[in-house]
ZADO-1210 file (C-alpha; in nm, 4 decimals, padded with zeros to 6 digits):
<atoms>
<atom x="00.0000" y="00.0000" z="00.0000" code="UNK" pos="1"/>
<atom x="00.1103" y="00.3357" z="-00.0747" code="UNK" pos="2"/>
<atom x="00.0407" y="00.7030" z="-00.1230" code="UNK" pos="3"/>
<atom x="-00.0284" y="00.8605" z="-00.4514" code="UNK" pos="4"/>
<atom x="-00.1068" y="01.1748" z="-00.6404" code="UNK" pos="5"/>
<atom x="-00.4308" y="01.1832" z="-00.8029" code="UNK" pos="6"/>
<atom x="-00.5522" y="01.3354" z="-01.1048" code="UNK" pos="7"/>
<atom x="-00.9419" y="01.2798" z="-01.1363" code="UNK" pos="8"/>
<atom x="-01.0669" y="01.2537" z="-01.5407" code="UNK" pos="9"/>
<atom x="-01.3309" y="01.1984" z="-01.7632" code="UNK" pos="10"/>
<atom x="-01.1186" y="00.9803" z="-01.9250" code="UNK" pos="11"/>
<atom x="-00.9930" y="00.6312" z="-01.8875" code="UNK" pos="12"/>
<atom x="-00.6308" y="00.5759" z="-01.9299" code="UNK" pos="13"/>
<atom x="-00.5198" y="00.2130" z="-02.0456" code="UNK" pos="14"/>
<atom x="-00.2282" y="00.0132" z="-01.9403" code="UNK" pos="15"/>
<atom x="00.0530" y="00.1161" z="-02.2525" code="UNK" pos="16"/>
<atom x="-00.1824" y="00.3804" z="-02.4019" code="UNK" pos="17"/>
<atom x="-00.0603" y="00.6993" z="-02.4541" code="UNK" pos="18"/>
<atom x="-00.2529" y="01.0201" z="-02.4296" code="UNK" pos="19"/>
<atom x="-00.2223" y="01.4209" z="-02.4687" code="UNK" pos="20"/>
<atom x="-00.3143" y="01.5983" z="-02.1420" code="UNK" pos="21"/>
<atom x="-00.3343" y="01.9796" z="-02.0897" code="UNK" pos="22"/>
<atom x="-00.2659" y="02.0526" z="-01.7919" code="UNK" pos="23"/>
<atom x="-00.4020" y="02.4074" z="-01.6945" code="UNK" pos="24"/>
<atom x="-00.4859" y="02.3440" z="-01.3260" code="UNK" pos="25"/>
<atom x="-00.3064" y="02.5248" z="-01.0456" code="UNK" pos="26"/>
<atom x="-00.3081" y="02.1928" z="-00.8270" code="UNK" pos="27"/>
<atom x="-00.2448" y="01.9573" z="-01.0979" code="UNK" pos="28"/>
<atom x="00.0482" y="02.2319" z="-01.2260" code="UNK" pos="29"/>
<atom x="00.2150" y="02.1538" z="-00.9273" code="UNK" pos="30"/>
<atom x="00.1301" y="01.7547" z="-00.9176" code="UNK" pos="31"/>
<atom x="00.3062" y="01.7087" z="-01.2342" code="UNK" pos="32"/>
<atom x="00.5846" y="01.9056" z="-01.1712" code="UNK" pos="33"/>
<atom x="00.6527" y="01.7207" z="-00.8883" code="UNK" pos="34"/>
<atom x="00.6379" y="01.4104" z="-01.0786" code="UNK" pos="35"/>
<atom x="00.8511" y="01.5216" z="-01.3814" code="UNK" pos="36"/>
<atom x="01.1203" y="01.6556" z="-01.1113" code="UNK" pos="37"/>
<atom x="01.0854" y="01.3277" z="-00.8805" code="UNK" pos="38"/>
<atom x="01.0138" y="01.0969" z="-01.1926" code="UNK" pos="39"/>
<atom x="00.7391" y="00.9213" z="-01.0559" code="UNK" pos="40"/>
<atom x="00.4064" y="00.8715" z="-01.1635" code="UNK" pos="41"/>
<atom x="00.0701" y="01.0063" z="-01.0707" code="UNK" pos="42"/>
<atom x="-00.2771" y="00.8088" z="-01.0945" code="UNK" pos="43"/>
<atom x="-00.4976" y="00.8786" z="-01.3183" code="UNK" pos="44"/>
<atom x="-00.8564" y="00.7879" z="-01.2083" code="UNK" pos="45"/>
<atom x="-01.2436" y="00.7960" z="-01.4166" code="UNK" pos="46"/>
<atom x="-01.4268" y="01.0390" z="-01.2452" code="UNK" pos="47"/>
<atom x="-01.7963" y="01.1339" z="-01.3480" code="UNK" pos="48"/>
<atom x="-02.0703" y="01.2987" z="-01.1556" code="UNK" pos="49"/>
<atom x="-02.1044" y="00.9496" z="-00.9386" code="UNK" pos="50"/>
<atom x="-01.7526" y="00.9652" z="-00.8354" code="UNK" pos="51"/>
<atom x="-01.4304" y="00.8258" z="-00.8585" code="UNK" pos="52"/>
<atom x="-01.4054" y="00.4606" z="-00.9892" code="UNK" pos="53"/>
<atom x="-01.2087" y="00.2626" z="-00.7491" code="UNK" pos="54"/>
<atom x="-00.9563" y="00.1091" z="-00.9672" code="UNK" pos="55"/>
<atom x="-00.7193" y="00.3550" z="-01.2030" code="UNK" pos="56"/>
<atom x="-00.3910" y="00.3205" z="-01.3528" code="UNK" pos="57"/>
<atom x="-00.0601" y="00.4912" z="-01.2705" code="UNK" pos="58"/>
<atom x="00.0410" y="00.7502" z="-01.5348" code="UNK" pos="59"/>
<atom x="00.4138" y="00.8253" z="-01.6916" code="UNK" pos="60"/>
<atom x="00.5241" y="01.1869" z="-01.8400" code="UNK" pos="61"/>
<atom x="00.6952" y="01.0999" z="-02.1274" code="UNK" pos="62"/>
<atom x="00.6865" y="01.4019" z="-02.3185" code="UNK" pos="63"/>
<atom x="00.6285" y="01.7641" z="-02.2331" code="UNK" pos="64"/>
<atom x="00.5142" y="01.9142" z="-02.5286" code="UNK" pos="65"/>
<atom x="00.4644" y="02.3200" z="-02.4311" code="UNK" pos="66"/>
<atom x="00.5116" y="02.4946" z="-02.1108" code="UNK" pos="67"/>
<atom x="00.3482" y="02.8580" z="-02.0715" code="UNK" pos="68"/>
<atom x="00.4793" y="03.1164" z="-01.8950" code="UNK" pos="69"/>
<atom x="00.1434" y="03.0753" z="-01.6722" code="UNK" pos="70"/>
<atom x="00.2584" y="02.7010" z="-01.5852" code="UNK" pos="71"/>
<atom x="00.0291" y="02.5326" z="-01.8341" code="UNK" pos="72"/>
<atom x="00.1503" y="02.2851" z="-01.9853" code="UNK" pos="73"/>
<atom x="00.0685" y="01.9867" z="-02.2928" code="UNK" pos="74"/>
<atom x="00.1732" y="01.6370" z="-02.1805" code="UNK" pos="75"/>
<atom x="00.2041" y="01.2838" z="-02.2975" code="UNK" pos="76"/>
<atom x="00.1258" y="01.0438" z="-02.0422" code="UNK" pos="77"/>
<atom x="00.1534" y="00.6295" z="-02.0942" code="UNK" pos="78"/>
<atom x="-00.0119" y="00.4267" z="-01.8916" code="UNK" pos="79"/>
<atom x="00.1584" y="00.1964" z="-01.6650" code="UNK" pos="80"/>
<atom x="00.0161" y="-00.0489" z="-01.3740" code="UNK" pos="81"/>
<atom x="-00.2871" y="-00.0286" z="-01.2587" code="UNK" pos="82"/>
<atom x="-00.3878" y="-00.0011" z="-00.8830" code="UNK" pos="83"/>
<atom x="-00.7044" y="-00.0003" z="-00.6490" code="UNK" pos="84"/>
<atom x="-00.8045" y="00.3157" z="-00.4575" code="UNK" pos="85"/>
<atom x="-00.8176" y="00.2017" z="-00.0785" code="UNK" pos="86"/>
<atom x="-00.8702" y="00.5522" z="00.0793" code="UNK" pos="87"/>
<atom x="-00.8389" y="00.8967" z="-00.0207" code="UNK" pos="88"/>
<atom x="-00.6306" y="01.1119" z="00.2169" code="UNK" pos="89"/>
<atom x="-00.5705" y="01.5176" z="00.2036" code="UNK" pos="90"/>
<atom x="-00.2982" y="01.7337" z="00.2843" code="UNK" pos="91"/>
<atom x="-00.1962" y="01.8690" z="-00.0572" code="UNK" pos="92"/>
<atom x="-00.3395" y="02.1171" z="-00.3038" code="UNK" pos="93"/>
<atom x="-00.4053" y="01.7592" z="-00.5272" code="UNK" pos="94"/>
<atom x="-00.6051" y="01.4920" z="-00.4193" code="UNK" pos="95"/>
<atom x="-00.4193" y="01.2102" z="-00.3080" code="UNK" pos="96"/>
<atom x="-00.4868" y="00.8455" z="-00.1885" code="UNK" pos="97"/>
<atom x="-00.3432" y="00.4890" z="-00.0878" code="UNK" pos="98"/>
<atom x="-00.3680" y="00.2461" z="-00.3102" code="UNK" pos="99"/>
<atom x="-00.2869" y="-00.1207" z="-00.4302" code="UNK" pos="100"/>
<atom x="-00.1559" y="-00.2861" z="-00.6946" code="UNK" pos="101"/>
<atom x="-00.3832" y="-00.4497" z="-00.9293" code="UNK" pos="102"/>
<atom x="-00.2601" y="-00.7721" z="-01.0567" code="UNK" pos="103"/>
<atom x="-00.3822" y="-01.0154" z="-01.3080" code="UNK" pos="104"/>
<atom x="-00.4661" y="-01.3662" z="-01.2723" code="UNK" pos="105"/>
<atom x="-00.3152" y="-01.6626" z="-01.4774" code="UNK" pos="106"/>
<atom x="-00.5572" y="-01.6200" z="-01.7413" code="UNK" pos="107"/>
<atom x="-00.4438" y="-01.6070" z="-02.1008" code="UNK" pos="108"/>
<atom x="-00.6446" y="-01.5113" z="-02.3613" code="UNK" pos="109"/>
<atom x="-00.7628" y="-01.7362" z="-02.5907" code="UNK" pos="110"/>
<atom x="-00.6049" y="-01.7945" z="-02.9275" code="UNK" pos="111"/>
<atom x="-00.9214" y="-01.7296" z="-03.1690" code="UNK" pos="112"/>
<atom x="-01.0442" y="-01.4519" z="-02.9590" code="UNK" pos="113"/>
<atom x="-00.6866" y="-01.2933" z="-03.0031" code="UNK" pos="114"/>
<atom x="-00.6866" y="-01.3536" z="-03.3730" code="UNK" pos="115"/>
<atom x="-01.0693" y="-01.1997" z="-03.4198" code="UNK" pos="116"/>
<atom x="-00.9433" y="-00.9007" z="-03.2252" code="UNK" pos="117"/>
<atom x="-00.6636" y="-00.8586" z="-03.4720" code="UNK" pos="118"/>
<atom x="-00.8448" y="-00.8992" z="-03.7962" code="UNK" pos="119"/>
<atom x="-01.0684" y="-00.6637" z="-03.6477" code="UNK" pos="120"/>
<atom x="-00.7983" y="-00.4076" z="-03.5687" code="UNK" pos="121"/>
<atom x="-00.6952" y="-00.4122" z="-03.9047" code="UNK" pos="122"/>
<atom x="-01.0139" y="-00.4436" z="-04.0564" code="UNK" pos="123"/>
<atom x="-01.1568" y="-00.1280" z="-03.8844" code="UNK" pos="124"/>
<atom x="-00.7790" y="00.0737" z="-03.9433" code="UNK" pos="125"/>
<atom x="-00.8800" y="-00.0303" z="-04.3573" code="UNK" pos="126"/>
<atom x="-01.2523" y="00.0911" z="-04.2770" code="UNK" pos="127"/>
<atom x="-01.1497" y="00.4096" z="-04.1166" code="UNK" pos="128"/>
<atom x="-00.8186" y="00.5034" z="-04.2831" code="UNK" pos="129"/>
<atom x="-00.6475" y="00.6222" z="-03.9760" code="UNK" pos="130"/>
<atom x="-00.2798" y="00.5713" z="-03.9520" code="UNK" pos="131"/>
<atom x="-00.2674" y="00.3314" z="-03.6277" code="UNK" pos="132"/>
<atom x="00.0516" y="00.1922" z="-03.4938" code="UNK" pos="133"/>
<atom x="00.0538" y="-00.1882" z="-03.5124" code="UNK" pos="134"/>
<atom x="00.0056" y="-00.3225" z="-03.1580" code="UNK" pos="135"/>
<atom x="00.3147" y="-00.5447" z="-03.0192" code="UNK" pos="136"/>
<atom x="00.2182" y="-00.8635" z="-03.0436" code="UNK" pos="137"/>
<atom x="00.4161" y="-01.0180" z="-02.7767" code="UNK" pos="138"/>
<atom x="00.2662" y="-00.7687" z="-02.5534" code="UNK" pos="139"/>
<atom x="00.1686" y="-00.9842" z="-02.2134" code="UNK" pos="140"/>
<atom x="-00.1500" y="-00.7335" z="-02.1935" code="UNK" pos="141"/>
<atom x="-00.2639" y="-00.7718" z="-02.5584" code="UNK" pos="142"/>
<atom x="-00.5894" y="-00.6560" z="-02.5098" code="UNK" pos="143"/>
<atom x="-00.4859" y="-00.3264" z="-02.3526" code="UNK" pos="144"/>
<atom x="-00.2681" y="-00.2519" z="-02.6515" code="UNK" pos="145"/>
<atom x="-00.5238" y="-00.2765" z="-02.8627" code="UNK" pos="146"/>
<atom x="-00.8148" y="-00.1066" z="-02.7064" code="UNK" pos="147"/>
<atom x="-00.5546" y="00.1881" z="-02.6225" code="UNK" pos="148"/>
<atom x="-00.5486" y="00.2345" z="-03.0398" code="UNK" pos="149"/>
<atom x="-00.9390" y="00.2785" z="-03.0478" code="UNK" pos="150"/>
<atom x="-01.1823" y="00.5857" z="-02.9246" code="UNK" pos="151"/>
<atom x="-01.4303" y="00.3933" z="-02.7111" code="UNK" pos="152"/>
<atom x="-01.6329" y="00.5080" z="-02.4515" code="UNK" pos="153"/>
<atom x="-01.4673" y="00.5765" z="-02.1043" code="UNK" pos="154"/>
<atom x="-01.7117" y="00.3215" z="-01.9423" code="UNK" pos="155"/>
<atom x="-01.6225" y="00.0366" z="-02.1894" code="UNK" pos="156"/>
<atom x="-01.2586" y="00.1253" z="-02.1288" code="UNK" pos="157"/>
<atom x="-01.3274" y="00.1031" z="-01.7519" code="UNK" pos="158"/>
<atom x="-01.5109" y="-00.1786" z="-01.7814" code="UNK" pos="159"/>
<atom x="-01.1891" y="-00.3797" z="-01.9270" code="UNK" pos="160"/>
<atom x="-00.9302" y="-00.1838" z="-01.6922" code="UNK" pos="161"/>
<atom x="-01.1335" y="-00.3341" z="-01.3808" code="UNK" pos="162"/>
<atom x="-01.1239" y="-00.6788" z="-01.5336" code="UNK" pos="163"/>
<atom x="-00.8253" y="-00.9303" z="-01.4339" code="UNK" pos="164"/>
<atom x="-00.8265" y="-01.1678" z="-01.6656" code="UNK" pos="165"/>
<atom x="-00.6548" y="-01.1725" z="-02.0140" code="UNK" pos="166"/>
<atom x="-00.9228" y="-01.4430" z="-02.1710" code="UNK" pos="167"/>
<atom x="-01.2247" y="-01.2054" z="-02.0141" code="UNK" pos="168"/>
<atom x="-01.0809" y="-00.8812" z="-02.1708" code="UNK" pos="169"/>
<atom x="-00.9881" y="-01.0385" z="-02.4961" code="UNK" pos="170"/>
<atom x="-01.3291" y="-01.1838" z="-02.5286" code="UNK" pos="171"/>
<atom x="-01.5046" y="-00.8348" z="-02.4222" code="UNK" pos="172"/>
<atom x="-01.2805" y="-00.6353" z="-02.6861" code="UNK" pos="173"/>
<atom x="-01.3576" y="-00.8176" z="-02.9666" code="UNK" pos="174"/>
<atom x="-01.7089" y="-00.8166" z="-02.9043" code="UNK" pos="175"/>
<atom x="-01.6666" y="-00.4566" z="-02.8711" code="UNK" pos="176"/>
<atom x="-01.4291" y="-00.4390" z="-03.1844" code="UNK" pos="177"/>
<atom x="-01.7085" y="-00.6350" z="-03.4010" code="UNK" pos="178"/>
<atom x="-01.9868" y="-00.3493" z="-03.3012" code="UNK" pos="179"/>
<atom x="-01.7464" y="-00.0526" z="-03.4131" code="UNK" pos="180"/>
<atom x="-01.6934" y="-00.2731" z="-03.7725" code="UNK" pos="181"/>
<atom x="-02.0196" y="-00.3075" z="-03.7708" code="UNK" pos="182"/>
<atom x="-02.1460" y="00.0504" z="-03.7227" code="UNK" pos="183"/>
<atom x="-01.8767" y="00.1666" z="-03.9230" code="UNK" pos="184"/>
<atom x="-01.9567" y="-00.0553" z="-04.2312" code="UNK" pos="185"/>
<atom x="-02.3751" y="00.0341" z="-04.1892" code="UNK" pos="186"/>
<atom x="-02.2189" y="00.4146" z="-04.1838" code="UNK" pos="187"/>
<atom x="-02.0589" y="00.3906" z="-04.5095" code="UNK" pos="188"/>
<atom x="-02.3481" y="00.2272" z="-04.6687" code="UNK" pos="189"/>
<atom x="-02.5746" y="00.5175" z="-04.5904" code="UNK" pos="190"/>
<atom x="-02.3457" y="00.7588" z="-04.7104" code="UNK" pos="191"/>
<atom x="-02.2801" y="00.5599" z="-05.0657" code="UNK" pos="192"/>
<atom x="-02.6823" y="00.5175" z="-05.0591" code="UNK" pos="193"/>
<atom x="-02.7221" y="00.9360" z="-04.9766" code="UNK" pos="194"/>
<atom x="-02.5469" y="00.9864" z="-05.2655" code="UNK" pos="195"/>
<atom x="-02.7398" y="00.7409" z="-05.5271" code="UNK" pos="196"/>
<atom x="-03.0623" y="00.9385" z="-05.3384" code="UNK" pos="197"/>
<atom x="-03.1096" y="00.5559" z="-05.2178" code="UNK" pos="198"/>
<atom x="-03.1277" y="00.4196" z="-05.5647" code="UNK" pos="199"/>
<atom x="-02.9167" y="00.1826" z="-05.7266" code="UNK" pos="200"/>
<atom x="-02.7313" y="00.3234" z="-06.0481" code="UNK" pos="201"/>
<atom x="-02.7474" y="00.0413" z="-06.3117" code="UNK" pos="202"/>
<atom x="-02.4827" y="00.2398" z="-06.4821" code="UNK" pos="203"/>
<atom x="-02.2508" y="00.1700" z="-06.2318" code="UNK" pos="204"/>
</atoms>
């Protein structure tokens, strides 16, 4: 158990996943100062108008992009471990809080789930065009470094940060990875039909 900064977001921040912050804050100024100078991390945990979740994941500065001369800043964070909020505690401008690690359990994902997932991946980067970097595949968290490459919702992404099991995550994210392809596909067949007015051309 131990004590850490907090940084409460509408976001959820996956294990590997990296992410732009701005940090504009007076308290959270001075929490990741302290971290950049002390090269630790912080914890960033999903916070919405029920609260803060109880499990988050510790967060890495890698990269300080701008620093103003009113002590904003833009930041890449990467997730790291994940931990379990025991208590929150005060005594700093920031909230802080103890905390646990989070481990997973000998669960490894199975091989077909894995392999949808991928096909997926790549089948939704071909759908969408966007210029994704290919996950490592000998990744021990799989699943995190490919749901870190995707906008989904900050409840689904909490839903498979709380989870400790590979084979459950896997399972969950290519479920999830199916409805995007899915929506995505059904999206670009309205479009082609808005421009035929909904007709097929025989022309074409």
């Amino acid at each position: 158990m131990s004590e850490l900064g907090l940084f409460p977001l509408g976001i959820v921040l996956l294990p590997s996943e990296q992410i732009p912050l701005h940090i504009f804050e007076d308290r959270y100024q001075e929490l990741v100062a302290e971290c950049l100078l002390e090269e630790r991390e912080f914890g960033l945990v999903y916070a919405d108008e029920e609260g803060l979740r109880e499990i988050g994941t510790r967060a890495a500065v890698t990269e300080v992009l701008d620093r103003f001369d009113d002590g904003r800043m833009n930041i890449v964070v990467e997730g790291r471990d994940r931990f379990r909020l025991l208590e929150l505690t005060g005594g700093r401008t920031f909230q802080t809080g103890l905390v646990e690690p989070v481990d997973d359990e000998r669960d490894a994902a199975d091989p077909k789930d894995t392999e949808q997932a991928l096909q997926l991946f790549h089948r939704l980067v071909e759908l969408t065009g966007a210029e994704v970097e290919e996950p490592r595949l000998d990744a021990e968290q799989l699943s995190f470094e490919l749901a870190g490459r995707f906008e989904l919702a900050p409840e689904l992404k909490q839903r498979l940060l709380q989870l400790t099991s590979e084979r459950r995550r896997m399972q969950l994210l290519a479920e999830l990875l199916e409805g995007a392809a899915v929506a995505v596909e059904q999206e670009r067949e309205i479009g082609k039909r808005a421009e035929t007015n909904g007709k097929v051309d025989p022309r074409a």
